[in-house]
C-alpha positions in Angstrom: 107.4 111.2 137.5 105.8 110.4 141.1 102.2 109.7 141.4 100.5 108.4 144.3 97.4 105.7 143.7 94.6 104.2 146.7 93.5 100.6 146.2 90.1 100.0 148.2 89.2 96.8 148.4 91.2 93.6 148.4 88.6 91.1 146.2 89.3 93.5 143.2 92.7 93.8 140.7 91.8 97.9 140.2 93.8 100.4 141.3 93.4 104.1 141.2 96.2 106.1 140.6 96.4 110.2 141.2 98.0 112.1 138.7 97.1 115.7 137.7 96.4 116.3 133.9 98.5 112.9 133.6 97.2 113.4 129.6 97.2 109.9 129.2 93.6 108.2 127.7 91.9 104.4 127.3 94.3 101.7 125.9 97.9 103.7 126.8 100.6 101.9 129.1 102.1 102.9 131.9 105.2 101.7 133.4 105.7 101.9 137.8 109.1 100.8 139.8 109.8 101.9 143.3 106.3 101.6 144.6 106.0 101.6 148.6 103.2 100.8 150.2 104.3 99.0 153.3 103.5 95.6 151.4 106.1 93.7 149.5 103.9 91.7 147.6 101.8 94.8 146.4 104.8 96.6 145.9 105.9 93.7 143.4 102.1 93.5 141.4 102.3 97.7 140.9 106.2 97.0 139.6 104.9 96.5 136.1 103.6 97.6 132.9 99.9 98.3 133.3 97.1 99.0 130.6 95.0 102.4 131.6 90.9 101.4 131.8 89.2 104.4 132.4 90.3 107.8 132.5 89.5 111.2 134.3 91.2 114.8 134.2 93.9 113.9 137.2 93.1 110.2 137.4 93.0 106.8 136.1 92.9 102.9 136.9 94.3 100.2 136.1 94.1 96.3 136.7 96.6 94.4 139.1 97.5 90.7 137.7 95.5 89.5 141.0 93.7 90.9 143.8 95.7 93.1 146.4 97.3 91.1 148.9 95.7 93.4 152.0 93.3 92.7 154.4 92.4 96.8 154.6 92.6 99.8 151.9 96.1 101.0 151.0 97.7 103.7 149.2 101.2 104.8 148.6 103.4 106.2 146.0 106.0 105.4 142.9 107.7 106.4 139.8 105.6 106.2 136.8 106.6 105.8 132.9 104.0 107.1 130.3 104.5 105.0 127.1 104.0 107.0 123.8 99.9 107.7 123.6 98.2 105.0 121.1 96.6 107.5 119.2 93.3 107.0 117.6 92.6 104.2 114.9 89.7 106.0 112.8 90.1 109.6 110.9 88.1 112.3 112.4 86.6 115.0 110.2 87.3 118.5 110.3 84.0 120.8 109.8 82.9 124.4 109.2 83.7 126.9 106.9 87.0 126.7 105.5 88.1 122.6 107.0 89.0 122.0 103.7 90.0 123.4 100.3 87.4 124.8 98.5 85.5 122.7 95.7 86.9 119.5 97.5 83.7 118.3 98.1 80.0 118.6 96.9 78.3 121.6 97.8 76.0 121.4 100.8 78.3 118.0 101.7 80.3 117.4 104.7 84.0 118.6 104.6 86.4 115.9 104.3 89.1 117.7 105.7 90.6 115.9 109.5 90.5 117.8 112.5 93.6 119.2 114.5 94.5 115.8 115.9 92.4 114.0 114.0 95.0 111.9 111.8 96.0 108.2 112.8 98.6 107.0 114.3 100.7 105.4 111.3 104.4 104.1 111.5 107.1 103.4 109.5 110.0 101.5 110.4 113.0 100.0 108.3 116.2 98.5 109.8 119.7 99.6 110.6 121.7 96.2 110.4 120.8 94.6 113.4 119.1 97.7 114.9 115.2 99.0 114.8 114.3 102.7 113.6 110.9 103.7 113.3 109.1 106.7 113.0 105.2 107.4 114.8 104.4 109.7 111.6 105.0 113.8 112.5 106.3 112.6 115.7 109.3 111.7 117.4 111.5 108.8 115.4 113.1 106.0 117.9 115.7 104.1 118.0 116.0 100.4 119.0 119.3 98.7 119.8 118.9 95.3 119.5 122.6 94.8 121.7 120.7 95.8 124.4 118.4 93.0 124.8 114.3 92.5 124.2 113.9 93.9 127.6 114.9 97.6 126.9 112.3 99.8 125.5 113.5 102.0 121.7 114.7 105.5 122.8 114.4 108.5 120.8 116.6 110.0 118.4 117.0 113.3 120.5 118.1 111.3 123.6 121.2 110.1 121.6 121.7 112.8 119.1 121.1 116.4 119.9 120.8 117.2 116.3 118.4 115.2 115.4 115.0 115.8 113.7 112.7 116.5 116.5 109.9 115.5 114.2 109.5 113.5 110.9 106.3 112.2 108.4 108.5 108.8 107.4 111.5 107.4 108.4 113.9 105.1 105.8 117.5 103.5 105.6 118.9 103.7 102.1 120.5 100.1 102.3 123.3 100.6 99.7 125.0 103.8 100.8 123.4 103.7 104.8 121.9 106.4 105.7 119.3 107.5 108.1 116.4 109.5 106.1 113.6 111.7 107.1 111.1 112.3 104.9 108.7 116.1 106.0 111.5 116.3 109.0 112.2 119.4 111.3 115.0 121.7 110.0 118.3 121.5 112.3 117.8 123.5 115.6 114.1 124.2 114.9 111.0 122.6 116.2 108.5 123.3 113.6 108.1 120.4 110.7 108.6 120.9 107.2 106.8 118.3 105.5 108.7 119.5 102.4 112.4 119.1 104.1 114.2 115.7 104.0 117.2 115.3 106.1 119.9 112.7 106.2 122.3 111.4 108.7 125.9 111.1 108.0 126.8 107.3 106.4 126.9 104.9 108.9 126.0 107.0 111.8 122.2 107.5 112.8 123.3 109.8 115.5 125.3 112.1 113.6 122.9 115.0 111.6 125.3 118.0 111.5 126.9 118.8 108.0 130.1 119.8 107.9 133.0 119.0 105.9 133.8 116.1 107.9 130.1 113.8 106.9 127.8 113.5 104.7 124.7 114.8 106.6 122.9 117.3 105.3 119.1 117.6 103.9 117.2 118.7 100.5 113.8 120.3 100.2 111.2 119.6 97.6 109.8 123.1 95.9 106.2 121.5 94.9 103.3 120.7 96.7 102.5 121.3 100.3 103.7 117.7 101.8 105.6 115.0 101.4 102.9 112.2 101.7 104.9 108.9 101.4 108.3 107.6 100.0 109.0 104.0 99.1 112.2 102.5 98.6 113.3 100.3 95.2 116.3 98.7 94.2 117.6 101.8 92.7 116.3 104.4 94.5 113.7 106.6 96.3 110.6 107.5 95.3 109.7 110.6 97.1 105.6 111.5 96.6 103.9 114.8 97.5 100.3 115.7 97.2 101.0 117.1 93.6 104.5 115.6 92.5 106.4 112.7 92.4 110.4 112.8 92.9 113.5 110.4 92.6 116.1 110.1 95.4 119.3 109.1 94.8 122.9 108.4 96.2 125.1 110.9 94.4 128.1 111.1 96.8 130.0 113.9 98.3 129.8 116.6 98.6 126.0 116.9 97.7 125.4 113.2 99.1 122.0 112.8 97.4 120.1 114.1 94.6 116.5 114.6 93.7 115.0 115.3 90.1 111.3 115.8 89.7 109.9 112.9 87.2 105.9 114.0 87.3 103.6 116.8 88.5 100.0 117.1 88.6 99.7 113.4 90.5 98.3 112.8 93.4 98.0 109.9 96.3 96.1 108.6 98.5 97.4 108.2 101.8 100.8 107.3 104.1 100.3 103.7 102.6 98.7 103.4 99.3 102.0 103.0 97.2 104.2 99.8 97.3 107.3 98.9 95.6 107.7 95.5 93.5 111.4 95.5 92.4 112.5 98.8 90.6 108.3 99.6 90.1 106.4 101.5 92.1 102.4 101.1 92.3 99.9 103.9 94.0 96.6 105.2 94.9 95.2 108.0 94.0 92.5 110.2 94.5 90.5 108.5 91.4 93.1 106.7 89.7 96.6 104.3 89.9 99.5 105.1 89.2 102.7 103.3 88.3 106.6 104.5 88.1 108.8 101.9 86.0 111.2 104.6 84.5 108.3 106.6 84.3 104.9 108.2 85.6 101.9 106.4 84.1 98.1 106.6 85.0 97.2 102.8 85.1 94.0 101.7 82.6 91.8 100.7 85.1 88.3 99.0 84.3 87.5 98.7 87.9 87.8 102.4 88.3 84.0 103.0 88.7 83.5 100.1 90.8 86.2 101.3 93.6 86.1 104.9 93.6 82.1 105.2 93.5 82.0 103.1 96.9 85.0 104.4 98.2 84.7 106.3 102.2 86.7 109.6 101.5 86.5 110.2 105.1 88.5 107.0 106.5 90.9 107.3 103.0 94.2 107.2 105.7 93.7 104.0 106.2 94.4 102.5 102.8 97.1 99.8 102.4 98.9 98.6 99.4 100.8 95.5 99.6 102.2 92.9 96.3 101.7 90.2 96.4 104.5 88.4 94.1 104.0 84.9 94.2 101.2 85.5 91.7 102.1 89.2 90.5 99.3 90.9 92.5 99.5 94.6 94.0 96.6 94.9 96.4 95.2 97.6 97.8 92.7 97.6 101.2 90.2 100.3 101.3 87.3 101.4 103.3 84.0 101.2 101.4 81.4 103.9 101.7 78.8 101.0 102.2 80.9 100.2 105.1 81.1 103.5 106.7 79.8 104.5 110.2 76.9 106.9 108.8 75.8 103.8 107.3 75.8 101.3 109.9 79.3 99.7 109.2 82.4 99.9 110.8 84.3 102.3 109.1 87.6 100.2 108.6 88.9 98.2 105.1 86.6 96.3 103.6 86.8 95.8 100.3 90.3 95.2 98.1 91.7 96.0 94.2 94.0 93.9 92.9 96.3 94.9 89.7 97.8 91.6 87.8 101.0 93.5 86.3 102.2 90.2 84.8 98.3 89.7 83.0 97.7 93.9 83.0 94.1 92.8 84.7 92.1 93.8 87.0 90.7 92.0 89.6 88.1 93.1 93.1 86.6 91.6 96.5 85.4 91.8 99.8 88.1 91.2 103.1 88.9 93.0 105.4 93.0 93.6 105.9 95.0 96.8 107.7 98.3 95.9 106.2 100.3 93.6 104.2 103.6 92.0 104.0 104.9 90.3 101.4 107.2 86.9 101.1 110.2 87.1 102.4 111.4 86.9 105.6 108.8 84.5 106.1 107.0 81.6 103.7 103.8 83.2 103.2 102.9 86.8 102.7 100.9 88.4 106.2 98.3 90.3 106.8 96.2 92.0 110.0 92.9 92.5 110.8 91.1 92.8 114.3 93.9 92.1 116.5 94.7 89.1 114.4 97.6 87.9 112.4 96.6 85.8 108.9 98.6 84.0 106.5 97.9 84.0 103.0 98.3 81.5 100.4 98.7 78.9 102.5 96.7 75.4 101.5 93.8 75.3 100.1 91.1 75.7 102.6 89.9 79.2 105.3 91.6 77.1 108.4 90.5 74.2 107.8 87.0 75.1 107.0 85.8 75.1 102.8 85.0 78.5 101.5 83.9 79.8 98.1 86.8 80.6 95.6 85.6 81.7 92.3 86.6 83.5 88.9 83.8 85.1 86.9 83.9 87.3 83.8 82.4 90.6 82.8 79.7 90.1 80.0 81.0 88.6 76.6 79.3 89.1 73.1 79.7 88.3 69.2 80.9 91.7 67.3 79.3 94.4 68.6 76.6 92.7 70.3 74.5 93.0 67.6 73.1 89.6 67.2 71.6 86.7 68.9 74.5 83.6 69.8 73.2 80.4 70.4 75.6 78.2 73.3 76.0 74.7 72.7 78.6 72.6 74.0 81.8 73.6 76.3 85.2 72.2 76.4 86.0 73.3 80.4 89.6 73.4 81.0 90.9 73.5 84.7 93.4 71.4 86.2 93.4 70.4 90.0 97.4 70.7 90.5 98.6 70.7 94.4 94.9 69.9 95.7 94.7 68.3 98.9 97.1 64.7 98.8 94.0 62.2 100.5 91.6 64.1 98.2 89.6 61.6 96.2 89.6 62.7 92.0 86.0 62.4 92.4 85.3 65.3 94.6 87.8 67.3 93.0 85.0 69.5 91.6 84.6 72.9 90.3 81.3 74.5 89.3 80.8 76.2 85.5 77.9 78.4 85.4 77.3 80.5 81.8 75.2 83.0 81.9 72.9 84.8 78.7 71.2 88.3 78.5 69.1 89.2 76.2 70.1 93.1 76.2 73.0 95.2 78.9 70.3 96.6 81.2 68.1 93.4 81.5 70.8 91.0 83.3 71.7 87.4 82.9 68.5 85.9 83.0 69.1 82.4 82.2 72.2 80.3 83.2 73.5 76.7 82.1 75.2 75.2 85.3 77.7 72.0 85.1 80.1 70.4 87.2 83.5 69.4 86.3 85.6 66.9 87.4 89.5 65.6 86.4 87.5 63.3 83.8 85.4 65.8 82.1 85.5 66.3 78.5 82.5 68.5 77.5 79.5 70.2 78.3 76.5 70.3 76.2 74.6 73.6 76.6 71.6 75.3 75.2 71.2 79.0 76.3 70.1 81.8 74.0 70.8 85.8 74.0 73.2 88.6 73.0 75.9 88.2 75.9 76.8 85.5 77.8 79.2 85.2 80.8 81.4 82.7 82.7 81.5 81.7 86.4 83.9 78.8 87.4 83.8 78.3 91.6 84.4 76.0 94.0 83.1 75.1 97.3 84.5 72.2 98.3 87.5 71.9 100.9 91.1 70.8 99.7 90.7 71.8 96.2 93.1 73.8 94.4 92.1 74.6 90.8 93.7 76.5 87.9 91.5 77.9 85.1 92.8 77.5 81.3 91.6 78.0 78.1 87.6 76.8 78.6 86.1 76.5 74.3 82.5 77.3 73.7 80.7 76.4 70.4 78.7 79.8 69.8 76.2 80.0 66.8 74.7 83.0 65.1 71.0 82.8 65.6 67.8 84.3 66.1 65.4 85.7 68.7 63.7 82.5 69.1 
């Protein structure tokens, strides 16, 4: 595509370049070659990838990596490359009458519904040996060749297949029989997306999507729900997961290729990433529960429900992330709180986390804010993003070399039904200071116990017995009084690593006073 572009003054990088309803906005890239403008070196600078700054209907700028090399204005012309449009990183709300189902919401409420064209831009991606295919979701699916070198962008499916899907929700290689999957793909010759269709490329080909007799492409369609929201792969198979249903997916052979068999209806799901896969299980979000799939469907006992789901933004719900965390038998899950939430003076983006302990079956919450997760593997430590920055988890002991507060604390704790006064006197703490910083002294590796009394549920803990403890420490003497008690063990203090045991408490039966 030719455009032509002016440059005005030569002590400024900006150039503005002409290009009716160009359809490109803030933050998208844009690639020139064969500029002429009389000036070598400028031709050179405009040769490049450029961010866009500021847009208008036919125009936009962009930044040269140094002033022009003029002495006057110039202007001239060249080939430009539009790089696929960033899309927008927050949901937008659909409103009105009838922007969502009805009874979705409370009455007199805002609709939660999106807007047309108010969805994210989510990926997925999954490799083909050496090779890259990813998917921008309900949009085109690409195809990197890695033969080709790091300098030579992905290129579409349709530029090397004709039969192709021309749009897809998820793209996926199934690893033990190689094949390409779309998951809510375009049937063959048709531009309009079925979010219920799943097509497959014949084995070892990603350009070949044509059944006949000769391959094994073909596609299957789901018969409930409206979409297909997400699919994760296990060891074993596919699990396929629409708004209302959850399916296997599996490698049958010719001539059928795959098979699908319904395993639970009546579910739902969160959102493109809310469900993860931790060996042959599979552990989701839902709209006010978790689910898991370990042979079968089951609603998870949750006794954080409340906790999550009462500050939970509906609104921003796309962007929640599940990711295990193995190491420690951990499936998280990222979410945007309500407190968080534009209308309320936050941000909008994850804030908060819930973590499931499927070797402890516990329950665990806290505040961070993460927009995906990637497990041990590849690399040493499992990854995560937020704002523009890469962090690695479980890693030493310390927030980059600066002390922060690591703590365990338990919900309130009381003698049979809660029906009588305890008297606390002494504690046997147990927590062991394994894999702590080498040069750290035994001295200052130190871990706070607090215990905490109530006198009745609604009142609070209104009195609280603090200690420390050391590697030395042997017991605690106490003397708190009330119906409930509970525990708080932290930590403040940089280079510590400390595992709770078994702490002992000698609890008495006693009186109001």
């Amino acid at each position: 595509m030719a455009i032509t572009f002016t440059i005005s003054s030569t002590s400024s990088p900006s150039v503005t370049v002409n290009d009716t309803a160009h359809g490109a906005i803030v933050g998208d890239f844009v690639t020139f070659d064969s500029a002429n403008t009389g000036n070598s070196s400028l031709n050179t600078l405009l040769d490049n990838e450029h961010e866009i700054l500021t847009v208008t209907t036919n125009s936009y700028t962009i930044n040269l990596s140094e002033n022009a090399p003029i002495t006057l204005s110039a202007s001239g012309t060249a080939n430009a490359e539009y790089q696929i449009n960033i899309g927008i990183n927050t949901v937008v709300p659909g409103s009105g009458w009838g922007a969502g189902t009805w009874g979705a919401d409370g009455w007199g409420s805002a609709s939660s519904a999106v807007a047309g064209g108010g969805t994210l831009r989510l990926w997925s991606q999954d490799n083909f040996g050496e090779d890259l295919i990813f998917n921008e979701r309900d949009g085109f699916v690409f195809y990197w060749d890695k033969s080709s070198g790091l300098s030579t962008r992905a290129k579409t499916l349709l530029e090397l297949s004709d039969s192709a899907p021309i749009k897809s929700r998820k793209v996926m290689v199934s690893e033990r029989d190689r094949h390409v999957i779309c998951f809510g793909a375009s049937a063959q010759g048709s531009t309009a997306q079925d979010r219920l269709l799943i097509r497959f490329s014949s084995q070892e080909n990603p350009f070949l999507w044509t059944a006949d007799t000769t391959n094994t492409a073909g596609d299957l369609r789901i018969g409930s729900g409206s979409e297909i929201v997400t699919a994760v792969k296990t060891r074993r198979e596919m699990i396929v997961i629409t708004d209302t249903s959850v399916h296997s997916m599996q490698f049958i052979g010719p001539p059928f290729t795959f098979g699908i068999t319904q395993l639970a209806s009546g579910t739902t799901v969160r959102s493109f990433n809310s469900a993860v896969a931790v060996g042959d299980a599979v552990f989701w979000m839902g709209y006010d529960r978790f689910y898991i799939y370990d042979g079968r469907v089951n609603i998870i006992p949750c006794s954080v429900r409340d906790h999550v789901f009462n500050d939970f933004n509906e609104t921003q719900s796309e962007k929640v992330y599940a990711g295990a965390n193995t190491a420690f038998g951990e499936v998280f899950w990222f979410y945007p709180s309500l407190t968080n939430a534009v209308a309320n003076g936050g941000t909008g983006e994850n804030d908060k986390y819930v973590v499931y302990n499927y070797d402890q079956k516990i329950w665990y919450v806290g505040s961070l804010s993460r927009t995906s997760w990637v497990d041990r593997g590849v690399y040493q430590y499992p990854m995560a993003t937020a704002s523009n920055l890469v962090y690695n988890h479980e890693k030493g002991n310390d927030d980059d070399g600066t002390a922060f507060t690591s703590f365990i604390e338990s919900s309130p704790i009381d003698i049979q039904d809660g029906d009588q006064f305890v008297f606390l006197r002494r504690m046997i703490p147990d927590v062991s200071f394994d894999n702590s910083d080498s040069g750290l002294a035994d001295a200052n590796k130190t871990t706070v116990f607090s215990l905490k009394a109530q006198r009745s549920p609604g009142e609070g803990f209104v009195k609280t017995s603090t200690n420390n403890v050391t590697t030395t420490t042997e017991l605690n003497h106490l003397r708190l009084r009330g119906r409930s008690f509970g525990l708080r063990v932290e930590s403040t203090t940089q280079g510590v690593n400390w595992r709770l045991g078994t702490p002992r408490v000698d609890i008495r039966a006693d009186g109001d006073r």
